[in-house]
N, CA, C and O atoms as a MOPAC input file, in Angstrom:
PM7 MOZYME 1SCF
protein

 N     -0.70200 1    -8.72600 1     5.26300 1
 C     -0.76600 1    -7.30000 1     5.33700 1
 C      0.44300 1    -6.82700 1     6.14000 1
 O      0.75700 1    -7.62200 1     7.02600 1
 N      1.34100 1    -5.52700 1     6.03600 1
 C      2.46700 1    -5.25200 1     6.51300 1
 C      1.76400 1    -3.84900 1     6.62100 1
 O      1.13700 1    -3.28600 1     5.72500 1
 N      2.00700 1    -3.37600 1     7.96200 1
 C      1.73500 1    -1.97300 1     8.51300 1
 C      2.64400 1    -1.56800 1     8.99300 1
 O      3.53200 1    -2.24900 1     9.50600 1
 N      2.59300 1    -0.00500 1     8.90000 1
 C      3.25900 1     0.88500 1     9.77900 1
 C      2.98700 1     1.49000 1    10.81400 1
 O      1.76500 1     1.53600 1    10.95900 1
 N      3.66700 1     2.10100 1    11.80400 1
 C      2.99000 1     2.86600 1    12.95400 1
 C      3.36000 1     4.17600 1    12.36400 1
 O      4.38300 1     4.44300 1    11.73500 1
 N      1.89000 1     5.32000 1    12.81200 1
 C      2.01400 1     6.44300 1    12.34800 1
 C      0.97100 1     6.67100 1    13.98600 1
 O     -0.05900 1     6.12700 1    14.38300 1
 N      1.92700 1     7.79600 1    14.60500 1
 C      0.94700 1     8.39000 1    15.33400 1
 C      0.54800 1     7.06300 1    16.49400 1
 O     -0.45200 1     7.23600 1    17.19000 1
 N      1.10400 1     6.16800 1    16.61000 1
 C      0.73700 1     5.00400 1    17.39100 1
 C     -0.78700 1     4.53100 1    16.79500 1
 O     -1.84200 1     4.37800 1    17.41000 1
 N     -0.59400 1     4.42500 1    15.89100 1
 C     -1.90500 1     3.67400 1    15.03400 1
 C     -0.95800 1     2.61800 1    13.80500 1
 O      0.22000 1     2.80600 1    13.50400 1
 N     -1.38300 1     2.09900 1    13.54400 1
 C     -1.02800 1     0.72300 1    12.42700 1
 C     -1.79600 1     1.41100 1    11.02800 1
 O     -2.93000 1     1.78200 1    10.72500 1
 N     -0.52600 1     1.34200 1    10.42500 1
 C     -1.67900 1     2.27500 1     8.75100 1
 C     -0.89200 1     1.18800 1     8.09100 1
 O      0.33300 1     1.06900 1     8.11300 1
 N     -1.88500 1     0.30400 1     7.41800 1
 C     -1.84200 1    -0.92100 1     6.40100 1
 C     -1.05800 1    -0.05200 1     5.25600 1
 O     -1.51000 1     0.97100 1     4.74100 1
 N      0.28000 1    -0.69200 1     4.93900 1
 C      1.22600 1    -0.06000 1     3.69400 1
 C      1.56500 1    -0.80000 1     2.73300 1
 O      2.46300 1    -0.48000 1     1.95400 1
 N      0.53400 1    -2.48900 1     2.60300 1
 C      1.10300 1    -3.17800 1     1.61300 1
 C      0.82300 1    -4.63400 1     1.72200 1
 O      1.12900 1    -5.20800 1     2.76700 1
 N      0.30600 1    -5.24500 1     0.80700 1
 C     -1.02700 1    -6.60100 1     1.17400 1
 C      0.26100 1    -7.05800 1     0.32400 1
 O      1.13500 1    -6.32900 1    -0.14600 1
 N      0.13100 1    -8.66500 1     0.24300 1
 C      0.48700 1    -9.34000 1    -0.52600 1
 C     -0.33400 1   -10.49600 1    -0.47000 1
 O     -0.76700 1   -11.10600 1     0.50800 1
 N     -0.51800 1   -10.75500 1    -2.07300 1
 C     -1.51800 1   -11.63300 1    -2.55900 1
 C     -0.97700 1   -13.09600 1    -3.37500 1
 O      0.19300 1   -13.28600 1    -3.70900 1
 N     -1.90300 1   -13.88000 1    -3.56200 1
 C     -0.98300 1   -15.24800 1    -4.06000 1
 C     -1.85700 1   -15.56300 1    -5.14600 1
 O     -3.00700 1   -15.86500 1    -4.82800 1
 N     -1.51400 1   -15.55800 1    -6.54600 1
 C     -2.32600 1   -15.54400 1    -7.38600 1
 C     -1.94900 1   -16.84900 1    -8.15000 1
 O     -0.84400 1   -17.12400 1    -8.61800 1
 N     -3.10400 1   -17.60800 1    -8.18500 1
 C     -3.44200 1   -18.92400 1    -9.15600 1
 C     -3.66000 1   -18.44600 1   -10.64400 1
 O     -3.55600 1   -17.37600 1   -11.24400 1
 N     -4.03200 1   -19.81600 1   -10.97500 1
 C     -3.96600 1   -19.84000 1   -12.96900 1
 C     -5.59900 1   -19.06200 1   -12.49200 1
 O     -5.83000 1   -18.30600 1   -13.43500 1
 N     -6.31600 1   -18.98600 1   -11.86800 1
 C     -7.71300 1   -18.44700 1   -12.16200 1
 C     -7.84300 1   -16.85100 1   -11.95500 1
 O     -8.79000 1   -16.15200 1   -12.31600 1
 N     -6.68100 1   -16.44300 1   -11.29700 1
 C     -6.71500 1   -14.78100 1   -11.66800 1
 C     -6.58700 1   -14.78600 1   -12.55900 1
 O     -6.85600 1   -13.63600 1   -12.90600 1
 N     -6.24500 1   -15.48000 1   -13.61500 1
 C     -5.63700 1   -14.77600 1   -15.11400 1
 C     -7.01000 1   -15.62100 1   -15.59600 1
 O     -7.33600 1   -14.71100 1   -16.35900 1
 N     -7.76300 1   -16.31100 1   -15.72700 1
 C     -8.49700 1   -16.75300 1   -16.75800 1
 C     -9.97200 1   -16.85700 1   -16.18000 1
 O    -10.93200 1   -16.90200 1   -16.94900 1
 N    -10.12300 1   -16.89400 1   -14.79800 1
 C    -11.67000 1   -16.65600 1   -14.84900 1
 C    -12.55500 1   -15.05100 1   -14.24900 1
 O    -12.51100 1   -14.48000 1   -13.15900 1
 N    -13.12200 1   -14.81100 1   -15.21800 1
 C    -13.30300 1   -13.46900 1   -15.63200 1
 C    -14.06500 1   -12.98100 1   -14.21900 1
 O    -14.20500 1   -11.78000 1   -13.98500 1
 N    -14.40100 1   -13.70400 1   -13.57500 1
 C    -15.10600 1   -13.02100 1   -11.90500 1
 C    -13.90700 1   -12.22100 1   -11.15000 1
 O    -13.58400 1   -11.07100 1   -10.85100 1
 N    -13.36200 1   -13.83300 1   -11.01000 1
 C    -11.95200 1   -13.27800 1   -10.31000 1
 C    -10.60200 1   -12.21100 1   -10.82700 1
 O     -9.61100 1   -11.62300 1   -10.39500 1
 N    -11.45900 1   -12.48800 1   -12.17100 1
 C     -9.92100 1   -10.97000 1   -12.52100 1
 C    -11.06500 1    -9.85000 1   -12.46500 1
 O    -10.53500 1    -8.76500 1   -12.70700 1
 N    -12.60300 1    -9.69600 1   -12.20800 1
 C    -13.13800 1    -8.39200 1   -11.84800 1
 C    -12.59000 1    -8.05500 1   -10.55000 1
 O    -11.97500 1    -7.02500 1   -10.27500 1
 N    -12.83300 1    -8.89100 1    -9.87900 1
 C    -12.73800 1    -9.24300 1    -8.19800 1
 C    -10.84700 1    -8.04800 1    -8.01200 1
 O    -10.61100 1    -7.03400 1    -7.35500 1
 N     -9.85900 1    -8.99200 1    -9.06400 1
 C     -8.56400 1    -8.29600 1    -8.36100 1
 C     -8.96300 1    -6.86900 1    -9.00000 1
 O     -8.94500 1    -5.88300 1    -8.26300 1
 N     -9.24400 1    -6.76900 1   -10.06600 1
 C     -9.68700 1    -5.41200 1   -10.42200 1
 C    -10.17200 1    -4.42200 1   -10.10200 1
 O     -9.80100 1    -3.38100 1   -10.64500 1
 N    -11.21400 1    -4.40800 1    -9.06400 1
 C    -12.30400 1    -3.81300 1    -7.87100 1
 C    -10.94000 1    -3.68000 1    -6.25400 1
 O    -10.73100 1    -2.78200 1    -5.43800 1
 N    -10.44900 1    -4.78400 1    -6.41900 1
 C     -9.41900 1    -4.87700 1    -5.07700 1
 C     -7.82700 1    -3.95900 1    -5.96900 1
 O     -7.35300 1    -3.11800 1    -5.20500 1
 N     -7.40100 1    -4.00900 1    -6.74500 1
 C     -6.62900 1    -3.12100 1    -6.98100 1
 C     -6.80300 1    -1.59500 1    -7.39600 1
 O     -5.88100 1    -0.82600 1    -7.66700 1
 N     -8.41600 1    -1.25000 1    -7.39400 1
 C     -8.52500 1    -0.02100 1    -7.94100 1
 C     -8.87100 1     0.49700 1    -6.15700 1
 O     -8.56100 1     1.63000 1    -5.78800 1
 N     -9.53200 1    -0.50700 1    -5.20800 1
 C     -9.37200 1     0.02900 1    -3.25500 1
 C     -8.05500 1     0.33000 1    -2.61900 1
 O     -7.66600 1     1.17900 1    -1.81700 1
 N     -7.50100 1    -0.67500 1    -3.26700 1
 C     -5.41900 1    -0.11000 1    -2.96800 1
 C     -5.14000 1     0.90600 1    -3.28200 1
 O     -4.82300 1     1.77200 1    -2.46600 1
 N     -5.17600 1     1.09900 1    -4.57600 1
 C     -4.78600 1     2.35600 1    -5.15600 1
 C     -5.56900 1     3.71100 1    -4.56500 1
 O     -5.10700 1     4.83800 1    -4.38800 1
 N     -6.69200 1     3.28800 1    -4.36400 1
 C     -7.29000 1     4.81500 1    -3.95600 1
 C     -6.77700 1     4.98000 1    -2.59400 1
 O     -6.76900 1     6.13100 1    -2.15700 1
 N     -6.28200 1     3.88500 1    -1.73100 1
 C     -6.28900 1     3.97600 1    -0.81200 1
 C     -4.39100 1     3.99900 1     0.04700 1
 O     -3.94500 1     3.73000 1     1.16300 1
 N     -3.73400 1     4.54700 1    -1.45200 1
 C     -2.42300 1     4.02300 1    -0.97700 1
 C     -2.09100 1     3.07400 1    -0.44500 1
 O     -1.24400 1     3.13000 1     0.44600 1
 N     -2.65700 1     1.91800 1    -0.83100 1
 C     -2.01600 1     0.74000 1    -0.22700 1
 C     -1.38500 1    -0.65300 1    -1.48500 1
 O     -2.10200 1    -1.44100 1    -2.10200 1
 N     -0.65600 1    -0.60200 1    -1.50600 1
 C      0.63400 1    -1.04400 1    -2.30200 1
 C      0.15600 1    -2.70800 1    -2.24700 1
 O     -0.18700 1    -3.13900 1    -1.14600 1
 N      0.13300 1    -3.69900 1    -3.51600 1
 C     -0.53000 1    -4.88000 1    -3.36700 1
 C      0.86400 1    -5.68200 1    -4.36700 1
 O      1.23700 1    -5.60800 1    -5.53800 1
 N      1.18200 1    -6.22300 1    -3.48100 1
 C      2.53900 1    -7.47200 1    -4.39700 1
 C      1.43100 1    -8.77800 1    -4.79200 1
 O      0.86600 1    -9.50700 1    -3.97700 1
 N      1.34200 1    -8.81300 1    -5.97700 1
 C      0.70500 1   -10.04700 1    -6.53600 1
 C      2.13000 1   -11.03700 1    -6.83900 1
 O      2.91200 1   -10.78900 1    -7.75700 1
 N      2.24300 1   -11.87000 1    -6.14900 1
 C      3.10400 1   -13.59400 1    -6.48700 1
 C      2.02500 1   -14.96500 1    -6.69200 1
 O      1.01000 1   -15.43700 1    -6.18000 1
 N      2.99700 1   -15.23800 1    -7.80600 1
 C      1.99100 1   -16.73800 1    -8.54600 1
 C      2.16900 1   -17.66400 1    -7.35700 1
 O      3.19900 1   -17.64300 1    -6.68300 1
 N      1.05300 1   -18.55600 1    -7.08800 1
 C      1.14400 1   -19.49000 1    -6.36800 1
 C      2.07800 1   -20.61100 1    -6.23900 1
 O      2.28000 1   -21.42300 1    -5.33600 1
 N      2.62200 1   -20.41200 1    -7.47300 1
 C      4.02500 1   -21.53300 1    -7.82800 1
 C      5.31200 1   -21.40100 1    -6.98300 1
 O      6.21600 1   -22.21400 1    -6.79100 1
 N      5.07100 1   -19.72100 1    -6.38500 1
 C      5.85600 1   -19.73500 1    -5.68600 1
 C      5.76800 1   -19.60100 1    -4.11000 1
 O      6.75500 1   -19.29800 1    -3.43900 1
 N      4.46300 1   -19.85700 1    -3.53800 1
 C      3.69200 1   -19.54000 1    -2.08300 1
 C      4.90100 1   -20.63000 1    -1.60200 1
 O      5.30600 1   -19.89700 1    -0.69900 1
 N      5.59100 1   -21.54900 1    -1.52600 1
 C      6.31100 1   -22.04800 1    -0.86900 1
 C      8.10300 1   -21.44300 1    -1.43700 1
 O      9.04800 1   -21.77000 1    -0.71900 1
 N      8.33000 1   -20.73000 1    -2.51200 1
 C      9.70300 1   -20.32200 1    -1.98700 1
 C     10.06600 1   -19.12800 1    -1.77300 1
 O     10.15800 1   -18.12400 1    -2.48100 1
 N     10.32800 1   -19.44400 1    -0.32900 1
 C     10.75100 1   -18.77000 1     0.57300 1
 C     11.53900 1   -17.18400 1     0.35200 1
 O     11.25500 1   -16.09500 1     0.85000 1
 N     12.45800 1   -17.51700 1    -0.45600 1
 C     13.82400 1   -16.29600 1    -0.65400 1
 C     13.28400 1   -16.00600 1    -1.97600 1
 O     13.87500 1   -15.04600 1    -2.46900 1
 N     12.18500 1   -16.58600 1    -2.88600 1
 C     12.17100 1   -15.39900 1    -3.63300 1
 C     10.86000 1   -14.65800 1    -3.34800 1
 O     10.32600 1   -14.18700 1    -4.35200 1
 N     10.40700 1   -14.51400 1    -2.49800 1
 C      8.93600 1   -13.76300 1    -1.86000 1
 C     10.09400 1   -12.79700 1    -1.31200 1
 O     10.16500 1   -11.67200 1    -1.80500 1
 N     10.80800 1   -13.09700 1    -0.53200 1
 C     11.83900 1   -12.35000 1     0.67800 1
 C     12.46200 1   -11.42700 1    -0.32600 1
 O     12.55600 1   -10.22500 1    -0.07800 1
 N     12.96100 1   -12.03200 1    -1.63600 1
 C     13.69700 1   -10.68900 1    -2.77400 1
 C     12.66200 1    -9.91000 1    -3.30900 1
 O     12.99500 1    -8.76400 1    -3.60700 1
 N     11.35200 1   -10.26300 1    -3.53400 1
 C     10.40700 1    -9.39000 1    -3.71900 1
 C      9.97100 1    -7.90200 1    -2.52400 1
 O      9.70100 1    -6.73400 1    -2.80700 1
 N     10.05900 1    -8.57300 1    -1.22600 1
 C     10.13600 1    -7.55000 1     0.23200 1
 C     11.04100 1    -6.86700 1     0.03300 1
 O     10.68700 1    -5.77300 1    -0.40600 1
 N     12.66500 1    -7.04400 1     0.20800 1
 C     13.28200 1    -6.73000 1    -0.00100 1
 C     13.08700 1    -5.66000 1    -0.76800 1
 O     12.82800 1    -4.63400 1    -0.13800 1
 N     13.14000 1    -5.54200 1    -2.29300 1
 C     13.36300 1    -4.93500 1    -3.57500 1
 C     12.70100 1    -3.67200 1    -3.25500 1
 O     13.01500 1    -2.51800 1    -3.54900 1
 N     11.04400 1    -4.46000 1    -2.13600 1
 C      9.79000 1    -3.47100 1    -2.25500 1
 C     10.50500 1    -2.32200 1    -1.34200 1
 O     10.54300 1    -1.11600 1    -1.58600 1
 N     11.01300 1    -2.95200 1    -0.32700 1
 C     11.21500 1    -1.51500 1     0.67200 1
 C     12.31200 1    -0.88600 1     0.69800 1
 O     12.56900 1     0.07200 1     1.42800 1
 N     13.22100 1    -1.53200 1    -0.32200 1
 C     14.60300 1    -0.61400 1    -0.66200 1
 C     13.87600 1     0.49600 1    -1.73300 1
 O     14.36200 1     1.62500 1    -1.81600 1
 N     12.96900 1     0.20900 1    -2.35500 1
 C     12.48000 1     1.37000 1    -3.09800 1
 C     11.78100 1     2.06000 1    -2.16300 1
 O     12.33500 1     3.15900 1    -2.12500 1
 N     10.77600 1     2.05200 1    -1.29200 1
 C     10.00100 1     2.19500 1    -0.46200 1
 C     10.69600 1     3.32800 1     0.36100 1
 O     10.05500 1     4.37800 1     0.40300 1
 N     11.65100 1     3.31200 1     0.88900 1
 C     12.43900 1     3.66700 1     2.12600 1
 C     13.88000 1     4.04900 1     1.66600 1
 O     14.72500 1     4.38100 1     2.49600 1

């Protein structure tokens, strides 16, 4: 989770999630991101889904941050 300070409070601006072969094929868990991306959205809070293939490299999670808050900001 990556927050901001607003007002000296922490306002959550953006989860990032690590998604396996079972978000895409078992039907709980794609309700599950479904229910969790429709709480983001209502809730302005911005959700980077990356495949687990890549939970270990490094610089391309970092070009994903990147990308996010040059649009962001």
């Amino acid at each position: 989770m990556v927050y901001e300070y607003l007002n000296r409070q922490q306002i959550p601006v953006l989860a990032i999630e690590l998604d396996g072969k079972e978000h895409y094929t078992d039907e709980v868990v794609k309700e599950r991101d479904r229910k969790k991306n429709e709480i983001c959205k209502a809730h302005n809070l911005h959700i980077i889904r990356v495949e687990n293939s890549y939970a270990r490299r490094y610089n391309h999670i970092k070009e994903i941050l990147v990308g996010y808050f040059k649009v962001r900001h």
